[in-house]
C-alpha positions as semicolon CSV with decimal commas, in nm:
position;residue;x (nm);y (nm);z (nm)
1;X;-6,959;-2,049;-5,701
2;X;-6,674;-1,753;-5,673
3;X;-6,347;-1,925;-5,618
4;X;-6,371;-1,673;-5,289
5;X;-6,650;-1,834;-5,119
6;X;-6,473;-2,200;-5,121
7;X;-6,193;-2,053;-4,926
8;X;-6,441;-1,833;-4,683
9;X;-6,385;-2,146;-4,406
10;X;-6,047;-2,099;-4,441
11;X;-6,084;-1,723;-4,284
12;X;-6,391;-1,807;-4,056
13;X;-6,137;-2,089;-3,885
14;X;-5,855;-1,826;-3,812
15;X;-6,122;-1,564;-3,676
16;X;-6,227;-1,883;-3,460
17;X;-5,902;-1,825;-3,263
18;X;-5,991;-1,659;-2,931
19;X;-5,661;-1,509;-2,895
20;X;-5,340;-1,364;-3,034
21;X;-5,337;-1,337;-3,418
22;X;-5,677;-1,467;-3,600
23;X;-5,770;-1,087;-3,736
24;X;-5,462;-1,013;-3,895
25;X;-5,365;-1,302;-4,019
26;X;-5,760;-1,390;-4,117
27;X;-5,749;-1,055;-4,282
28;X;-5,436;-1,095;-4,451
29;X;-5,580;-1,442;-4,637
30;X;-5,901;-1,327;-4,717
31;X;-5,734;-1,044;-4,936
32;X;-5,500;-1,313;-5,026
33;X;-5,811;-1,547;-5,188
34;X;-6,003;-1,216;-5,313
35;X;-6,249;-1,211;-5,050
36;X;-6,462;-0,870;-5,020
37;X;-6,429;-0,690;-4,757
38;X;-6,795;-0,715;-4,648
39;X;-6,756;-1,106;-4,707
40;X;-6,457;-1,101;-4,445
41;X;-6,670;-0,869;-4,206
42;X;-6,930;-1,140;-4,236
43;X;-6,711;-1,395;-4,193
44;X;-6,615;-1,197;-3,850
45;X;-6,923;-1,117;-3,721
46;X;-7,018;-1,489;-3,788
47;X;-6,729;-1,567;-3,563
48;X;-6,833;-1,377;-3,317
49;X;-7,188;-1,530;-3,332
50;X;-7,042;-1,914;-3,300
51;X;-6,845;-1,758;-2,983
52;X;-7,163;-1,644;-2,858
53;X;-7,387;-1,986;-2,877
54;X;-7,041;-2,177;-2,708
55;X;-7,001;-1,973;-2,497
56;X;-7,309;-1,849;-2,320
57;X;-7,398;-2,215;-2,206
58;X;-7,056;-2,237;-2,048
59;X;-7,118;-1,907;-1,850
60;X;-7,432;-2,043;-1,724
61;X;-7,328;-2,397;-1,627
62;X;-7,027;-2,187;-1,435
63;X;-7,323;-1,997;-1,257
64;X;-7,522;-2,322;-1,152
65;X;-7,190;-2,508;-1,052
66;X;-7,055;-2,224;-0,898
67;X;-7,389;-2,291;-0,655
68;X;-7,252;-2,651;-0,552
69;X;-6,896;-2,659;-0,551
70;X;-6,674;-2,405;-0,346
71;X;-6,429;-2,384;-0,570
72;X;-6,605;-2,320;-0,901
73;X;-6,782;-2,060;-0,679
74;X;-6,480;-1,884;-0,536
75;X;-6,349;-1,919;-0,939
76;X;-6,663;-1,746;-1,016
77;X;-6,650;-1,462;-0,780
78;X;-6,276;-1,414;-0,864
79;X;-6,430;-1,342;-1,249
80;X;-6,650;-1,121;-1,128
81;X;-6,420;-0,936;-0,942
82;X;-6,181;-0,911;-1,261
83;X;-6,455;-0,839;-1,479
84;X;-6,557;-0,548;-1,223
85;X;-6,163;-0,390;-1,230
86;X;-6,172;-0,442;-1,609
87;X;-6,528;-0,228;-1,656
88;X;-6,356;-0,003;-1,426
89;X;-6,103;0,094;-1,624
90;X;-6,321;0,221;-1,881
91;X;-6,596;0,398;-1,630
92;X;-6,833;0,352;-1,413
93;X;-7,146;0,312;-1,608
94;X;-7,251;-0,003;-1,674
95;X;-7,474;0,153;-1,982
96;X;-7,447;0,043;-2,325
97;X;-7,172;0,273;-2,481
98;X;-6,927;0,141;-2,137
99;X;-7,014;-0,239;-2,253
100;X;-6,946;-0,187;-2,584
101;X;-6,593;-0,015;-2,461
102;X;-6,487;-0,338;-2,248
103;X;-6,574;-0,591;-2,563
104;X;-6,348;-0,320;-2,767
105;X;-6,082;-0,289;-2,523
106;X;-6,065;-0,647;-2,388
107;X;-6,278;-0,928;-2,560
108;X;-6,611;-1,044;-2,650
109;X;-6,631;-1,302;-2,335
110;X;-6,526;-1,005;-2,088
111;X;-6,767;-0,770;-2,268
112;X;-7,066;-1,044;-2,203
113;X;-6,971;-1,098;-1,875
114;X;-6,977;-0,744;-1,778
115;X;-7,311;-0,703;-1,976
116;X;-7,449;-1,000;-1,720
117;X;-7,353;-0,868;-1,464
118;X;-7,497;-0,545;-1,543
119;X;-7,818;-0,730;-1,583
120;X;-7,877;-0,793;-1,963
121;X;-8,026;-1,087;-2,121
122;X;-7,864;-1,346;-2,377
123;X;-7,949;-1,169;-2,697
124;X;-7,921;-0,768;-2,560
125;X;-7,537;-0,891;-2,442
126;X;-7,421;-1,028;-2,670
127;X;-7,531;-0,754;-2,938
128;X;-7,295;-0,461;-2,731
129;X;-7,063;-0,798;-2,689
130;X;-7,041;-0,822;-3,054
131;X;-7,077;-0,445;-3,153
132;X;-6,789;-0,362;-2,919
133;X;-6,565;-0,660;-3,086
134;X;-6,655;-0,579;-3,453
135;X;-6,570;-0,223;-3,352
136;X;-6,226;-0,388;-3,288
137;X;-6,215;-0,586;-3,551
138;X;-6,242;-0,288;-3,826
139;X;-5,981;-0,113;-3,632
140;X;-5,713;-0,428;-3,691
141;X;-5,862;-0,488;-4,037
142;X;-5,755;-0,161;-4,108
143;X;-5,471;-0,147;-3,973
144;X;-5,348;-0,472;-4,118
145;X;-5,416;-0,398;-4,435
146;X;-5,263;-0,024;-4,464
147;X;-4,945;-0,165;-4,265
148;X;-4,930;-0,471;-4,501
149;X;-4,942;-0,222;-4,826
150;X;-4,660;0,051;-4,656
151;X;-4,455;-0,297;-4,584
152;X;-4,534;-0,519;-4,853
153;X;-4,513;-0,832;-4,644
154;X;-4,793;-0,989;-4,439
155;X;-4,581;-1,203;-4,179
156;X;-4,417;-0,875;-4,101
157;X;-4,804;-0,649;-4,083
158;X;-4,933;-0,911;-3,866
159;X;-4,633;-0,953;-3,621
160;X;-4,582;-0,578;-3,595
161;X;-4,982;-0,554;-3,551
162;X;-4,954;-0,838;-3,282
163;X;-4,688;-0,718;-3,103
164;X;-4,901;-0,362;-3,107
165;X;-5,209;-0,498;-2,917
166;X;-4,984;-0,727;-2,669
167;X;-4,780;-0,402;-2,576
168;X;-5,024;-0,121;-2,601
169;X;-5,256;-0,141;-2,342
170;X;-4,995;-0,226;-2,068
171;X;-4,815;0,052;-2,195
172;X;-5,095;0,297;-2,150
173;X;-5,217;0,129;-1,830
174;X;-4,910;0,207;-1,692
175;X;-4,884;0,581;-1,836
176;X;-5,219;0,651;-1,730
177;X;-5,127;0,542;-1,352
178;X;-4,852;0,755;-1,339
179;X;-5,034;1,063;-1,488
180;X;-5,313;0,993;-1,179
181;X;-5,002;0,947;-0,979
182;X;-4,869;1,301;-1,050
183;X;-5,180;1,463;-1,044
184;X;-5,252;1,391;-0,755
């Protein structure tokens, strides 16, 4: 077995990390153990597949609860309604190529939960889920790595790169506002 493969779970556990810094950092060791990069993509996509069969049962036990108690049903329609200013930021159509946007520009779970609302099934979701997130996910690769060469330290790449997607899109939320703002 390539000594690669026996550190693969290694990677797959930081991509497992919903939020903040499992690409770069998952990135960052898989170059570090040798890993190819279609062996780290895997490992990604894999990721993103384990997301999918947790979380999907946990959307639709929200759903059914939701039903019977007022609370989990006034939590639910609040997620809808966030879900439904989210998609709006990035159109109005609820077709594939705007689904695949909101899984790119927010995360997989948001990108599903927009697809379900715009009517698609378990497996048709979570494929412009996953295509929108894996979209993502070679933009950070990339970015990791070519920061990580120009710098020559990781710890640095991957703060700089996390600090990058905390302060972006507020940053360009805002800009955009104001451009609507003077336009109008």
């Amino acid at each position: 077995m390539p000594s690669w493969l026996s550190h693969s779970w290694k990677v797959l556990t930081l991509f497992l990390i919903p939020v903040g810094g499992g690409i770069p950092a998952g990135v960052l060791l898989a170059r570090h153990y040798a890993l190819p990069w279609p062996a780290t993509t895997a490992l990604y996509w894999l990721s993103d597949v384990i997301l999918a069969c947790l979380f999907e049962p946990l959307l639709k036990l929200m759903v059914v609860a939701g039903r019977h108690v007022a609370l989990l049903g006034r939590l639910a329609q609040g997620l809808r309604e966030a879900v439904r200013r989210t998609t709006a930021l990035y159109g109005e159509s609820n077709g594939p190529l705007g689904l695949i946007l909101v899984a790119f520009g927010v995360d997989p779970m948001t990108g599903r939960a927009a697809a379900a609302a715009a009517g698609h099934g378990f497996l048709s979701g979570w494929t412009l889920s996953i295509t929108g997130d894996m979209l993502y996910f070679f933009v950070i690769m990339a970015s990791t790595l070519w920061l990580s060469s120009i710098l020559g330290n990781g710890t640095v790449a991957t703060t700089t790169i996390l600090v990058v997607m905390t302060l972006v899109p507020p940053l360009l939320d805002r800009w955009r506002r104001r451009r609507r703002l003077v336009s109008s």
